[in-house]
C-alpha positions as a Markdown table, in Angstrom:
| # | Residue | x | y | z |
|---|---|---|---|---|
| 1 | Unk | 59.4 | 129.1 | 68.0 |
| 2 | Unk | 63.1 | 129.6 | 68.4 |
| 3 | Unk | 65.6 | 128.6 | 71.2 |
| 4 | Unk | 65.2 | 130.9 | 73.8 |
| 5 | Unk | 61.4 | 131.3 | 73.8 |
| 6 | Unk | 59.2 | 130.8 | 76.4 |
| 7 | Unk | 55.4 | 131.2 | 77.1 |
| 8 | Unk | 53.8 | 131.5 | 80.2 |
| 9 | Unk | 50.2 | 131.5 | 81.1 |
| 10 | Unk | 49.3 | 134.1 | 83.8 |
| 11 | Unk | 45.7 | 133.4 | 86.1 |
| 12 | Unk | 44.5 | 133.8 | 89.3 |
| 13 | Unk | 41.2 | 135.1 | 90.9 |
| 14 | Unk | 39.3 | 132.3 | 90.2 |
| 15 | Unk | 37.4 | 132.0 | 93.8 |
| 16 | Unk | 36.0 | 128.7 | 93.0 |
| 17 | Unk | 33.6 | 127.6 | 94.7 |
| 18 | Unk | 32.7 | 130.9 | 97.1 |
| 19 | Unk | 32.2 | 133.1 | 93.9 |
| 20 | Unk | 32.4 | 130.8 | 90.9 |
| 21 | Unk | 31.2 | 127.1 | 90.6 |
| 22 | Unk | 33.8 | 126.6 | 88.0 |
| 23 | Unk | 36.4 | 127.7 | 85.3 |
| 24 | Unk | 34.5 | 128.5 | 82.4 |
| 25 | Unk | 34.3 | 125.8 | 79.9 |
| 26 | Unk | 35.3 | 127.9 | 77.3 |
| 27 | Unk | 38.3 | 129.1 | 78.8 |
| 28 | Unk | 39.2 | 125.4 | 79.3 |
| 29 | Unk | 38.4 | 124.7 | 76.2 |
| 30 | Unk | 40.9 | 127.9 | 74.9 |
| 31 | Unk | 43.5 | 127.2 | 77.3 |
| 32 | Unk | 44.3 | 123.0 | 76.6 |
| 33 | Unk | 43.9 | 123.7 | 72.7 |
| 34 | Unk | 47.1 | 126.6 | 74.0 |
| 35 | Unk | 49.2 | 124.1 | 76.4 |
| 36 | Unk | 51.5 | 123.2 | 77.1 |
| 37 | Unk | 53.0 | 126.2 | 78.3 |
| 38 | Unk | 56.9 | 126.6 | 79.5 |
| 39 | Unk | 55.4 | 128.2 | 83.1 |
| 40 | Unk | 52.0 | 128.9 | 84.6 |
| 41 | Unk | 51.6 | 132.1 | 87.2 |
| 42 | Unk | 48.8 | 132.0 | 89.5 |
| 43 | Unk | 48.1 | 134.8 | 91.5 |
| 44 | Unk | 46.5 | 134.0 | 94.3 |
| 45 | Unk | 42.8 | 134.0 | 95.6 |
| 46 | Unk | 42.1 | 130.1 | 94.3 |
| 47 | Unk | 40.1 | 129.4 | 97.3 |
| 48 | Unk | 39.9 | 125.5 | 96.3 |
| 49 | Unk | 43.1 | 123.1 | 95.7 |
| 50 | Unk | 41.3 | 121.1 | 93.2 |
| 51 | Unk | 41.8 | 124.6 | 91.1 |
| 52 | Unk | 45.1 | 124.6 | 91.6 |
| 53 | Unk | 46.2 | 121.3 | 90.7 |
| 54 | Unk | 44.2 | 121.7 | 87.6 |
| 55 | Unk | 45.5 | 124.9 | 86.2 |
| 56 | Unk | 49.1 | 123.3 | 87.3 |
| 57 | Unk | 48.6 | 121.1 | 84.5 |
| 58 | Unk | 48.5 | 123.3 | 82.0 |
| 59 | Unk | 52.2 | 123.9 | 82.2 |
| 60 | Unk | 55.4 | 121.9 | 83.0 |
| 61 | Unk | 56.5 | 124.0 | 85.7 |
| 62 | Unk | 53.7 | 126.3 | 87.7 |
| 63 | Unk | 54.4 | 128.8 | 90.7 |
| 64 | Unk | 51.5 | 129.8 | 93.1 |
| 65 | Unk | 51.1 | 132.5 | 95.5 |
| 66 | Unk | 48.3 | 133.4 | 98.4 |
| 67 | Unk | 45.6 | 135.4 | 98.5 |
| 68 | Unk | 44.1 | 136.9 | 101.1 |
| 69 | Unk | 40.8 | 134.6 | 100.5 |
| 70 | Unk | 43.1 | 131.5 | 100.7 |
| 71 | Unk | 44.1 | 128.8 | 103.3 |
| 72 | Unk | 46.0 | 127.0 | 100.9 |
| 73 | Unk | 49.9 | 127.0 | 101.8 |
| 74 | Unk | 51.4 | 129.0 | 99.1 |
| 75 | Unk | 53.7 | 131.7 | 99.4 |
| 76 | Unk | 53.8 | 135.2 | 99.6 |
| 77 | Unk | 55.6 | 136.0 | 97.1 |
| 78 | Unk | 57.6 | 134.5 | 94.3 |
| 79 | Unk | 60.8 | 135.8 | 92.0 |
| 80 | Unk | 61.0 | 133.6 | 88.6 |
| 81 | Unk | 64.1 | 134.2 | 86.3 |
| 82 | Unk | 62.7 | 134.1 | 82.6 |
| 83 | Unk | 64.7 | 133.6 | 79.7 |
| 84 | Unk | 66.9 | 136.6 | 82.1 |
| 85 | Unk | 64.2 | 138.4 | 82.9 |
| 86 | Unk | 63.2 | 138.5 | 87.0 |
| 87 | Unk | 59.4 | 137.8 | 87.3 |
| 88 | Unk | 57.9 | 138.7 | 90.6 |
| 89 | Unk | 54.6 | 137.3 | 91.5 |
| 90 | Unk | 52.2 | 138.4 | 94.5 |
| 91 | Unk | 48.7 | 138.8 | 94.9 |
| 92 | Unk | 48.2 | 142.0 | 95.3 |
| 93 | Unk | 46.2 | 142.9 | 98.5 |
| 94 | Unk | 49.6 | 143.6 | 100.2 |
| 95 | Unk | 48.8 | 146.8 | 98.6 |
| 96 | Unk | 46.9 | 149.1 | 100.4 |
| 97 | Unk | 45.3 | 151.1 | 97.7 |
| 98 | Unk | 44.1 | 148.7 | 96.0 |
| 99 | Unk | 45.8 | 148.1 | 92.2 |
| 100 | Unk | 47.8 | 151.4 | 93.1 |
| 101 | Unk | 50.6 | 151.6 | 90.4 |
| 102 | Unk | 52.8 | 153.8 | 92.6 |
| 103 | Unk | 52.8 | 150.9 | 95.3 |
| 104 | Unk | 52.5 | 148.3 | 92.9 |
| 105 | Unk | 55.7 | 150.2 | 91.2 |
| 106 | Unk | 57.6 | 150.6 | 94.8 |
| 107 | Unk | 56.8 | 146.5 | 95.6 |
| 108 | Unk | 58.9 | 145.5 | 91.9 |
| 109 | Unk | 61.6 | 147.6 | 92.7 |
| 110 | Unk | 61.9 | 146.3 | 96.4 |
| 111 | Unk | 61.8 | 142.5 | 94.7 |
| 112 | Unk | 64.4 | 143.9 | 91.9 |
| 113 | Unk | 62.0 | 142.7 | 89.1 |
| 114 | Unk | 61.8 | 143.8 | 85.6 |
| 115 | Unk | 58.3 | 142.4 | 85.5 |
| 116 | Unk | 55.5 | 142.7 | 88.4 |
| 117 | Unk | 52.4 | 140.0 | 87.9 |
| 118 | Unk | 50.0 | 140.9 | 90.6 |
| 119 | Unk | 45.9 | 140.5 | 91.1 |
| 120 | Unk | 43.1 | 141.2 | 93.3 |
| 121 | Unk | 41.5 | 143.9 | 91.8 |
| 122 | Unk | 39.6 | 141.6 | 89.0 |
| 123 | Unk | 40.4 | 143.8 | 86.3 |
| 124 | Unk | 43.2 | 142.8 | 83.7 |
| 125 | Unk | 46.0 | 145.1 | 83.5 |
| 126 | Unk | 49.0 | 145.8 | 80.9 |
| 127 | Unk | 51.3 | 148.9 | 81.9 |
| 128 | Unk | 54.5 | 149.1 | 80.5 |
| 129 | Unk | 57.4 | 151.1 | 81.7 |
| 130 | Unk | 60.6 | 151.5 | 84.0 |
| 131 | Unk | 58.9 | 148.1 | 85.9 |
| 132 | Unk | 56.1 | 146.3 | 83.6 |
| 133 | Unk | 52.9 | 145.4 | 85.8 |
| 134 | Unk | 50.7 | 142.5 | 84.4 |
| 135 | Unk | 47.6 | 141.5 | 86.4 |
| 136 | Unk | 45.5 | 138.5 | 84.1 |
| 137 | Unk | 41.9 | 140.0 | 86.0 |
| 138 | Unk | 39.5 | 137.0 | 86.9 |
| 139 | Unk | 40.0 | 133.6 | 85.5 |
| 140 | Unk | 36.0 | 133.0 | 86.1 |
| 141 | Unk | 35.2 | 136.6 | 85.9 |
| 142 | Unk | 34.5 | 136.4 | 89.8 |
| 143 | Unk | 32.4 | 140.0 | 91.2 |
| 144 | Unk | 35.9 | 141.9 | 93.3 |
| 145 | Unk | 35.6 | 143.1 | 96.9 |
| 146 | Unk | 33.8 | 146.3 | 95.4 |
| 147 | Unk | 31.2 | 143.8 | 93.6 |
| 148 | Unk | 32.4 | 145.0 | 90.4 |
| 149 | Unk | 32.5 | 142.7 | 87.4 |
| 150 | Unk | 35.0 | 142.3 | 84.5 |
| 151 | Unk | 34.3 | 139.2 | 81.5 |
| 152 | Unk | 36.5 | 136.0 | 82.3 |
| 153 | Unk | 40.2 | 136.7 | 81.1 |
| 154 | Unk | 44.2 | 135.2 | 81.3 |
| 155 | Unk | 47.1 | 136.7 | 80.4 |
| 156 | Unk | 49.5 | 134.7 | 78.0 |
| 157 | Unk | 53.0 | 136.1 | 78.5 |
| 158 | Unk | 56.1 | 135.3 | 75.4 |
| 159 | Unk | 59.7 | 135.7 | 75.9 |
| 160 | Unk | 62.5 | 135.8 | 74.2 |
| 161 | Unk | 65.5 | 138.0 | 73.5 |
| 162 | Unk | 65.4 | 141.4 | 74.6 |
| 163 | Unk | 61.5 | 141.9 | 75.3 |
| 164 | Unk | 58.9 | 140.3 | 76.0 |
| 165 | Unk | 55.0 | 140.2 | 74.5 |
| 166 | Unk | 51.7 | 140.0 | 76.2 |
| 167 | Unk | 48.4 | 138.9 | 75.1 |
| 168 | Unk | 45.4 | 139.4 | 76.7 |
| 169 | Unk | 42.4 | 137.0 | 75.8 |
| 170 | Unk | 38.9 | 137.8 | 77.6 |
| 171 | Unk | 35.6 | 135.5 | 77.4 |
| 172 | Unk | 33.0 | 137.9 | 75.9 |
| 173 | Unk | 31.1 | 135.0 | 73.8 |
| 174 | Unk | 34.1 | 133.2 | 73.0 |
| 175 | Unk | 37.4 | 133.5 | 74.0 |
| 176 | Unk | 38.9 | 136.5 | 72.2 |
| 177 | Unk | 42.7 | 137.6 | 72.3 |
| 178 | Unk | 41.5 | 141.6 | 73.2 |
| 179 | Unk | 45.0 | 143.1 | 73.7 |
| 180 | Unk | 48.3 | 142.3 | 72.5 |
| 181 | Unk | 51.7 | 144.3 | 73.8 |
| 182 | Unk | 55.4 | 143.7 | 73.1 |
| 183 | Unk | 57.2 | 144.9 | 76.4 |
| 184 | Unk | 60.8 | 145.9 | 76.5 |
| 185 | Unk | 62.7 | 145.3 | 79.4 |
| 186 | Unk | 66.4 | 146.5 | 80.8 |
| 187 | Unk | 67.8 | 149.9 | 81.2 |
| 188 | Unk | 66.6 | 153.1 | 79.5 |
| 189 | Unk | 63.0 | 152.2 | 79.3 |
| 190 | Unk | 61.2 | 155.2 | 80.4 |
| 191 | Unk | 58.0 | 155.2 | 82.7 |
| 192 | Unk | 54.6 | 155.1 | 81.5 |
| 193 | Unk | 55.3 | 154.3 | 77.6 |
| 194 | Unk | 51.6 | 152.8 | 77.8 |
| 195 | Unk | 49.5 | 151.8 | 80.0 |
| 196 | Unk | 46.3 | 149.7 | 79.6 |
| 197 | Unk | 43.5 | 148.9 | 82.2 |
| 198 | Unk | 40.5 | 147.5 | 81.8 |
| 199 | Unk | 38.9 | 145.5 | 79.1 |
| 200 | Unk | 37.2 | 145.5 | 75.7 |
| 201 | Unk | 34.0 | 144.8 | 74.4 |
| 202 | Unk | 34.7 | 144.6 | 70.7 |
């Protein structure tokens, strides 16, 4: 690692204990073997504080936001400046559609972020493009308002220079890294270079 790189772990969803008992142990397991991270994202929908502090610790400096499902006092909405690149953060059910990329688009250009990191839908997301949206799905692989399911998953987010790189590992056995996309940011990017949604069962 050079000067000037930074990694950030990116959760949320874990609804522990109304959908979850716990954070899988694998994932655990995955994640102290990976810290510590520069910065840890949560989006939102924690339910319990004992989640929080522990996922805090996985990183020296952490930023939280609310989710609909919690009565913890978080914010909103947060807007992280990494390695020069504005990071917004929000939950996500702000959004009426829910996981719409229009609105979800619309929200990071009203917070002027190069990078949106949102959740609620459950379902990991990588689209790159004019304004990069990042949602790590589940960290406990939690059923979503619609009682769908995705496998436990995080997103691990590098930067450095001009672009950044995402990972995406998902708990299908073991904890696997399933996806891995180098996002540019600044001017001149172009909408909808790529866009993944979902998750893999390789």
């Amino acid at each position: 690692m050079g000067m000037g790189f930074r990694r950030a772990l990116i959760v949320g969803d874990t609804h522990v204990p109304d959908r979850a008992g716990s954070i899988p142990r694998q994932i655990v397991e995955a994640l102290n073997s990976m810290k510590p991270f520069d910065y840890v994202l949560i989006t939102g929908d924690l339910i319990s504080g004992d989640v929080l502090e522990e996922l805090r610790g996985f990183g020296e400096k952490s930023y939280a936001v609310r989710g609909n499902m919690d009565s913890l006092e978080l914010p909103d909405k947060e807007v992280i400046k990494i390695e020069g690149m504005k990071v917004g953060l929000m939950h996500g059910h702000q959004i009426r559609r829910r996981g719409d990329v229009d609105e979800l688009t619309k929200a990071a250009v009203k917070l002027g972020v190069d990078v949106l990191v949102s959740g609620h839908t459950h379902e990991p997301a990588i689209m790159r493009g004019a304004v990069n949206l990042l949602n790590p799905g589940s960290l406990t692989g939690a059923w979503s308002g619609g009682g769908a399911r995705s496998p436990p998953s995080f997103l691990v987010l590098e930067a450095g220079g001009a672009s950044i790189e995402v990972s995406l590992f998902q708990l299908i056995g073991e904890v696997k890294l399933t996806r891995r996309e180098r996002v540019l940011t600044g001017p001149g990017i172009h909408p909808s270079i790529d866009l993944y949604h979902g998750f893999d069962d390789e």
